[in-house]
C-alpha positions in Angstrom: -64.3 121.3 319.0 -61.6 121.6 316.7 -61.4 119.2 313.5 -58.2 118.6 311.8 -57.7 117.1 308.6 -54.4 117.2 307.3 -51.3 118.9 309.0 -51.5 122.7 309.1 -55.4 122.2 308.4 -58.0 122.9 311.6 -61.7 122.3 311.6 -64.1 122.9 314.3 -63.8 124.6 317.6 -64.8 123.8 321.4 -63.4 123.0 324.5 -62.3 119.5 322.8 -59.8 119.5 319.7 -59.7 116.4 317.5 -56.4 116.6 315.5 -56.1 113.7 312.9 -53.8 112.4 310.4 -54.9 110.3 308.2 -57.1 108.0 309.6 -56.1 108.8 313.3 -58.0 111.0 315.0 -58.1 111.7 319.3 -59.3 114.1 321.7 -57.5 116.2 324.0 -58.2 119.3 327.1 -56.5 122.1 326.4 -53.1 121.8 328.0 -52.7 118.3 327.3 -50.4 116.2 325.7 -51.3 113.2 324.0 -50.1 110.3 321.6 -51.6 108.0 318.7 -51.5 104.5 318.2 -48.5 103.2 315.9 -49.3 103.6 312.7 -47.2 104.2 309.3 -46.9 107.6 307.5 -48.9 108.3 304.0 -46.4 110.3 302.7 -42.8 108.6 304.0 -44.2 105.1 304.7 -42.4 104.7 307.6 -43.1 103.6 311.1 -45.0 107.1 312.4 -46.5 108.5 316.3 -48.8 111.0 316.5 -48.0 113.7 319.2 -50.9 116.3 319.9 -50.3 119.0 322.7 -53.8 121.4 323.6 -53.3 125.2 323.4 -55.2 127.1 326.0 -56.5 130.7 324.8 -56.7 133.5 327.6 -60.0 132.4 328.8 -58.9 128.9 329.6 -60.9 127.6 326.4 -58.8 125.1 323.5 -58.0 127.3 320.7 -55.8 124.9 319.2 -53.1 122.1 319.4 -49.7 121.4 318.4 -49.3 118.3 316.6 -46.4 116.4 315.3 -45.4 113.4 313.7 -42.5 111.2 315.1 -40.6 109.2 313.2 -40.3 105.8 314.9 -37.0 104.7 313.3 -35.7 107.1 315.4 -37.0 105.7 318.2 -35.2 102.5 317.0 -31.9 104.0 316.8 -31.9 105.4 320.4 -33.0 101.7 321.3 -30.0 100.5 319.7 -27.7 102.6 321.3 -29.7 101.9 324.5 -29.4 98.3 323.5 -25.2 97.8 322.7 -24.8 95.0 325.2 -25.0 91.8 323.4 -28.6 89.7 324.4 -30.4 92.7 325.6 -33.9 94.0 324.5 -35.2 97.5 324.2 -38.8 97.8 324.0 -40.9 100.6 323.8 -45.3 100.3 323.9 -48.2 102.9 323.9 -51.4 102.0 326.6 -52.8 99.1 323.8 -50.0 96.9 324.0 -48.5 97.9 320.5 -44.9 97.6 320.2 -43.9 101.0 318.8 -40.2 100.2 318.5 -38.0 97.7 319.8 -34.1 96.8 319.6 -33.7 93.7 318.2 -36.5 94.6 315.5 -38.7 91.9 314.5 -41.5 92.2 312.1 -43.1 90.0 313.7 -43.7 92.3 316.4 -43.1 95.5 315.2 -46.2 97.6 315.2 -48.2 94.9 315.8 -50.4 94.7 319.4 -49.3 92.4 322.1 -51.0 93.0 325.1 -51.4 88.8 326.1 -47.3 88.9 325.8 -46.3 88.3 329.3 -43.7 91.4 329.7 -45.9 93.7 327.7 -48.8 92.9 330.1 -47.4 93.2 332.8 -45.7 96.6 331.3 -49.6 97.9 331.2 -50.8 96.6 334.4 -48.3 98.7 336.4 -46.7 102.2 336.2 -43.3 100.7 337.1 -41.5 97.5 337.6 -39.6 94.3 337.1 -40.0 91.1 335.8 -38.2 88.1 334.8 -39.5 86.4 331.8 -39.2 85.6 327.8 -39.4 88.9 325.5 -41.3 88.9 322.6 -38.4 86.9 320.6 -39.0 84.0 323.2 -35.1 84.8 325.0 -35.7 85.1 329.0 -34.3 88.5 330.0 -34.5 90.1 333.1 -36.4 93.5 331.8 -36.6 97.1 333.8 -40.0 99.1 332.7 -41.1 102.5 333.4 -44.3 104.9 332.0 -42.7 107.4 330.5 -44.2 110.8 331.9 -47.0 112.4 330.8 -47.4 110.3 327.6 -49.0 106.9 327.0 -46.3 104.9 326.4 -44.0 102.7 328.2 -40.0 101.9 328.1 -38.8 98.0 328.8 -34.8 97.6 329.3 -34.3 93.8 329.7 -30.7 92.4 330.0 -30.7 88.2 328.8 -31.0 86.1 332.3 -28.4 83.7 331.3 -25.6 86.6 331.1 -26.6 88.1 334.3 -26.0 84.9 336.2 -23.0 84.4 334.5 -21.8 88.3 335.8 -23.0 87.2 338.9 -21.6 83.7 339.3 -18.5 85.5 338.2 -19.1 88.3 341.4 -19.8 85.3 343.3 -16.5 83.5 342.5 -14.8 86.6 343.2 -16.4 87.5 346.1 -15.3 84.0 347.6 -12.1 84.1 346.4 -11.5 87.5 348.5 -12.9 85.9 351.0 -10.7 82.7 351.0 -8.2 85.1 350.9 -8.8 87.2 353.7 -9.5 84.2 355.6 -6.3 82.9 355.3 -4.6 86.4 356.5 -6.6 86.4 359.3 -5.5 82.9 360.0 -1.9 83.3 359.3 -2.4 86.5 361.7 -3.9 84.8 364.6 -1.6 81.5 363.8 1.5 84.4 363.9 0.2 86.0 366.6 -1.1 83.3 369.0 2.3 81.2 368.5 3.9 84.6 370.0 1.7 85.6 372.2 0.0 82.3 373.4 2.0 79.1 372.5 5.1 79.9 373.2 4.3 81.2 376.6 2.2 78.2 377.2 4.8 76.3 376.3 7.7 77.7 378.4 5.1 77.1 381.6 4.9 73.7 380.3 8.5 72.8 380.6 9.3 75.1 383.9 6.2 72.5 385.7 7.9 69.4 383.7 10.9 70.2 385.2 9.1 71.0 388.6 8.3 67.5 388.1 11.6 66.1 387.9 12.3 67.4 391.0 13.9 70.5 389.9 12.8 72.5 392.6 15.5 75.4 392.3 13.9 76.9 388.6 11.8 79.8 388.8 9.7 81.0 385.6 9.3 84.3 387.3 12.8 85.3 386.5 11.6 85.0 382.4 9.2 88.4 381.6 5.9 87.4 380.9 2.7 89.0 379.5 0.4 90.6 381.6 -1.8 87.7 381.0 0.7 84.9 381.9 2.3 86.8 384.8 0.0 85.6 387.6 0.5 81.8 386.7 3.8 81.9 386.7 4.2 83.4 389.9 1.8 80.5 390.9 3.9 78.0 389.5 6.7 79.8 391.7 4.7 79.3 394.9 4.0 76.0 393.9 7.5 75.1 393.7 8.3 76.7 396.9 6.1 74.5 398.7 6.5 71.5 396.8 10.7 72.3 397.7 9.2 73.1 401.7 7.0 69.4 401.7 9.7 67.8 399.9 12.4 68.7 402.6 9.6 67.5 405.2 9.1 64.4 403.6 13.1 63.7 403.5 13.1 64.1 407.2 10.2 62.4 408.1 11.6 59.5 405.7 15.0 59.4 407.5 13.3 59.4 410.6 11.1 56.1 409.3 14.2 54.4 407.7 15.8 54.9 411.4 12.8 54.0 412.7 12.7 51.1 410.9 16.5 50.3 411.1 16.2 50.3 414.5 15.7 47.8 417.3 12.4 49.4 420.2 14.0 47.6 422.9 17.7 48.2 423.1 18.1 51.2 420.7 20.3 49.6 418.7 19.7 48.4 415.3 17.3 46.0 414.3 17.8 42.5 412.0 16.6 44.7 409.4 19.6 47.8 409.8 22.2 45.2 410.2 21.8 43.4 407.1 22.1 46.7 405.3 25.2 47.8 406.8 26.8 43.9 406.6 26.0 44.1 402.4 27.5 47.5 402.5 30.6 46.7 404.2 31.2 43.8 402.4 30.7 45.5 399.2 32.9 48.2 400.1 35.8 45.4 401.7 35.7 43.3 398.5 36.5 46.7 396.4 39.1 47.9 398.8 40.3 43.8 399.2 40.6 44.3 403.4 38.7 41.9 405.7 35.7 42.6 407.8 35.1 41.2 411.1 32.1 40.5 412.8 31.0 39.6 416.5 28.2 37.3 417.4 26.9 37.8 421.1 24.4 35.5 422.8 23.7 36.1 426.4 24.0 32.4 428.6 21.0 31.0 429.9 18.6 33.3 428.9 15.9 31.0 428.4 16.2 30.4 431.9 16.7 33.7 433.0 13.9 34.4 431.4 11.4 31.4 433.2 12.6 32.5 436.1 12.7 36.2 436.6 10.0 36.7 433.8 9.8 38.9 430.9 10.0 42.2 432.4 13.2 41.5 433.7 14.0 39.8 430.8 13.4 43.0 429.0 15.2 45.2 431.2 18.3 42.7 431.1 18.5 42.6 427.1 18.7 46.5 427.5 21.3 46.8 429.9 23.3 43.8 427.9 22.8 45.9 424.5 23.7 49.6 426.3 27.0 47.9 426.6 27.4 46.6 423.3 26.4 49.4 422.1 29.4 51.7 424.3 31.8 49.6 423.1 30.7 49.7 418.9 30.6 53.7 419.4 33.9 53.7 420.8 35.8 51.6 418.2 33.0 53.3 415.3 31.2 49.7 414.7 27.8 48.9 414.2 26.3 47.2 417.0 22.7 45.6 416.2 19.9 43.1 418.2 20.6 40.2 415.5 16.9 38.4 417.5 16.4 37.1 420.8 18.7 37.3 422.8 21.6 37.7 420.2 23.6 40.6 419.5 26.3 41.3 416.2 28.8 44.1 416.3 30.0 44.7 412.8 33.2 45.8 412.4 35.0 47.1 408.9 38.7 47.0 408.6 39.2 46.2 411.6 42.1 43.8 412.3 42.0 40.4 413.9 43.7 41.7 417.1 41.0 44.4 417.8 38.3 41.9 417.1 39.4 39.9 419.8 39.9 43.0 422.1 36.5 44.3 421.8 35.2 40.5 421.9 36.4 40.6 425.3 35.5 44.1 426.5 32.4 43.2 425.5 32.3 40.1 427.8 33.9 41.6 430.9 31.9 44.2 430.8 28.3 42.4 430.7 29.9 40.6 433.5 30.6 43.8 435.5 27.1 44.9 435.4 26.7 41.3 437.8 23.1 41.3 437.0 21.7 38.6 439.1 20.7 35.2 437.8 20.4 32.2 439.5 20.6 29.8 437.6 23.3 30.6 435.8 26.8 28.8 436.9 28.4 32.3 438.2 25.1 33.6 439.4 24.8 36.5 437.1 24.5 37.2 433.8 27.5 36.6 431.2 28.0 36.8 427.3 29.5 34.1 425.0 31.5 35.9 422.1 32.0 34.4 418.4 34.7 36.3 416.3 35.0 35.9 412.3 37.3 37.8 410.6 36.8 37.2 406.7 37.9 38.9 403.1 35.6 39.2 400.6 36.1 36.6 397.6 35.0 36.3 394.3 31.5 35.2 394.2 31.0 35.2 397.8 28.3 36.3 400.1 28.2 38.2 403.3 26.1 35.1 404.7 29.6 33.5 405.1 30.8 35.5 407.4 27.8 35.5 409.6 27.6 31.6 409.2 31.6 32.3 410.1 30.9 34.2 413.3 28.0 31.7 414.9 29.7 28.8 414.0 32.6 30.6 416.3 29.4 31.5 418.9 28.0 28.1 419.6 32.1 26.5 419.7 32.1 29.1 422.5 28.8 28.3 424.3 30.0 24.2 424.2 33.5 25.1 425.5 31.3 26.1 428.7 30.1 29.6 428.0 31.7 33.3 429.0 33.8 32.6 426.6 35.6 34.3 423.2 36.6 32.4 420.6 38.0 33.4 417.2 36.3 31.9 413.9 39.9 29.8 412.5 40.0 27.7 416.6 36.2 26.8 416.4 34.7 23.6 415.0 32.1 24.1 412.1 29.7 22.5 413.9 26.9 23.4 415.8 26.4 23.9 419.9 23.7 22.3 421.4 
């Protein structure tokens, strides 16, 4: 063993060394290092450590040790430099819990054990760490501690809680201020980008179908270049305005085949009640803007009734078709309208036509029903005739064509009372009625 009493002085030898200073004494293998509690210099008075380092002779045996005094005021100043940033703590602790030096320096503290302190006793139960909690001065730090190697003490950096939330509400800010930032690139690039790319494509499609819609069949939003995207919608919008142009020109026939339908008369082929009054508010239109007459014939075959009761109604039938295939010759030739006004009563309306041919195809008409001598017995003659009333009228203010079809009978039934197979003009016949 060796004893040491004073520096420079050995006592004893062994395979354990005691150095001592002062009152400190420890014990140390050879090759060891050791320290010594915190303690204060005789000579300088000033905060001291111990350090004691083994010496191993050549047969492995202690022969000796090193020791050394360090002043802890040193210690201090490399805490201080350690500890610059404003609110932290430096701490620095040997294996009891005695705070060797520290940045701030209390006196408190200083040299003094405190193992129970919360950060010191956690600094002792582990090598390494890191803890949140108040320092010796009571200030709650976020503290970094380390054993330093291959001595008994241990190091404590601790940086005040308060400023490091502050630095990182500050990252925090910052980091969603980049954020916000890039977010509103990456909208403007997508609002930038999808207007080109997407909107305004979408929307040009949107006006070509509105205007397939109004029936502008003709446009074609192939002949615009299109993304590779839009490309096959287009073309179908193309083929869907190629049929809708195909169906429309179907449905234009088919509707002029219904309106002719519908115009015209099943049994006679010409036109119906229905196609006359059309072409009579036509005509008259057209006469009152041109300020020319327009004359109209009212046909009534005699004794049909009786023709009727007594041949029955498929002759009937087959008599009003005869009757209205000559009408009908006779509008086509002078380009009138010939219709089935009902019954047994035919109109032939006649535009611009004079009062002379009036009356001329008012008689053809009669003459030639009577050629056809279609048989009927109880008629005066003993076949069928015709009984022709002739108006001949110019539109005036106000008026409707009613008055010249009012015109025309009014002409038809003078005829019929004057004894039938007869013509008479509108301006020799009595406004009353036949019986």
């Amino acid at each position: 063993m060796l004893e040491i009493n004073g520096l420079g002085k050995t006592y004893g030898s062994g395979d354990k060394a005691t150095p001592a200073i002062g009152n400190v004494s420890f014990r140390i293998e050879a090759g060891e290092f050791a320290t010594s509690d915190y303690m204060v210099g005789r000579f300088s008075g000033q905060p001291t450590l111990v350090a004691a380092l083994g010496i191993r002779g050549p047969e492995g045996r202690s022969e000796g040790a090193i020791v050394a005094g360090v002043d802890l005021q040193w210690v201090g100043q490399l805490a201080t430099t350690v500890a610059r940033k404003p609110g932290s703590m430096v701490l620095l602790v040997d294996d009891l819990g005695t705070v060797l030096a520290a940045q701030p320096a209390e006196r408190n503290w200083l040299g003094r054990r405190q193992a129970d302190q919360p950060l010191v006793a956690a600094m002792l139960a582990t090598p390494e760490g890191t803890i949140t909690t108040e320092g010796p001065d009571g200030t709650r730090r976020i503290f970094g501690f380390v054993r330093l190697s291959d001595t008994a003490t241990r190091l404590a950096v601790g940086l005040e809680e308060a400023d490091v939330l502050r630095g990182l509400h500050r990252e925090i800010e910052s980091a969603y201020l980049n954020l916000a930032f890039l977010c509103v690139l990456v909208l403007f690039g997508i609002w930038f980008g999808g207007d080109r790319l997407i909107v305004r494509p979408v929307r040009s499609l949107a006006r070509t179908a509105a205007r397939f819609g109004q029936g502008n069949l003709t446009e074609r939003a192939s002949h615009t270049a299109w993304a590779a995207e839009f490309a096959p919608l287009a073309a179908a919008l193309d083929e869907m305005a190629q049929r809708l142009a195909e169906r429309e020109e179907e449905l234009h026939v088919a509707n002029t085949h219904l309106e002719e339908l519908a115009s015209q008369d099943g049994l006679s082929g010409l036109a119906n009640r229905r196609g006359f009054d059309a072409g009579l508010r036509t005509e008259w239109q057209r006469a009152a803007q041109l300020h020319r007459p327009v004359g109209l014939l009212m046909i009534d075959i005699d004794h049909f009734k009786l023709f009727n009761d007594r041949y029955g109604h498929v002759d009937g039938d087959a008599c009003l078709y005869r009757v209205g295939e000559v009408i009908g010759i006779v509008a086509a030739h002078g380009g009138y309208l010939a219709a089935r006004y009902g019954g047994e009563e035919f109109a032939v309306l006649l535009p611009g036509c004079d009062a002379v041919s009036a009356g001329a195809a008012a008689e053809r008409v009669r003459q030639d029903v009577a050629t056809l001598a279609i048989e009927h017995a109880a008629a005066t003659l003993g076949y069928v005739t015709v009984s022709v009333g002739v108006a001949m009228l110019r539109p005036g203010a106000g008026q409707s064509p009613q008055v010249l079809v009012e015109a025309a009978d009014a002409a038809l039934y003078a005829a019929k009372r004057q004894g039938r197979n007869l013509v008479v003009a509108h301006e020799n016949a009595p406004m009353s009625l036949a019986s």
